[in-house]
C-alpha positions in Angstrom: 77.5 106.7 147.7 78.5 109.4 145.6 82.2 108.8 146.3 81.8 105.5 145.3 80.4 106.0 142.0 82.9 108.6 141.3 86.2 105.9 141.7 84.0 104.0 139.8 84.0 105.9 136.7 87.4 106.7 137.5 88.3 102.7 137.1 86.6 103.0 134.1 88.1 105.8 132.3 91.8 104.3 133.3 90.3 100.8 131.9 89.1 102.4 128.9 92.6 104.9 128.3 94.4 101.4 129.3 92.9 99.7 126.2 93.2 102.6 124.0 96.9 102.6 124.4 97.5 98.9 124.1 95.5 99.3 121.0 97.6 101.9 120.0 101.4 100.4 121.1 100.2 97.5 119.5 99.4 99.1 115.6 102.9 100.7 116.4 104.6 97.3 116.7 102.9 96.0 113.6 103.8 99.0 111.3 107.8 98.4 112.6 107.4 94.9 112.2 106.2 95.3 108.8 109.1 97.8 108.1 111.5 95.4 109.2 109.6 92.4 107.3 110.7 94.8 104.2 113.8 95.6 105.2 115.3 91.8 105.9 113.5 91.5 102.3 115.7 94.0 101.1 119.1 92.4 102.2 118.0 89.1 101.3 117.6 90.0 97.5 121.0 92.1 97.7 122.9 88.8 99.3 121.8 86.8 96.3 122.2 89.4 93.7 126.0 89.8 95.2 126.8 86.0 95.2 
């Protein structure tokens, strides 16, 4: 019973670590996103100050 328990909490903790990296990856892809957001903002205002 004990053995059980223990792969249990196991599937828990990987559950729990799963979800904190998703979390994690997915604030990642928002901050680059955002950067590049700013970026294509960037070169859109320099395209129509050069024509």
């Amino acid at each position: 019973m004990k053995r059980v328990f223990n792969t249990s909490k196991l599937i828990a903790l990987f559950a729990i670590s799963l979800f904190a990296v998703s979390c994690s990856v997915k604030g990642e892809l928002e901050d680059i996103a955002d950067e590049f957001e700013e970026t294509n903002n960037d070169a859109k205002v320099e395209q129509v100050e050069a024509n």
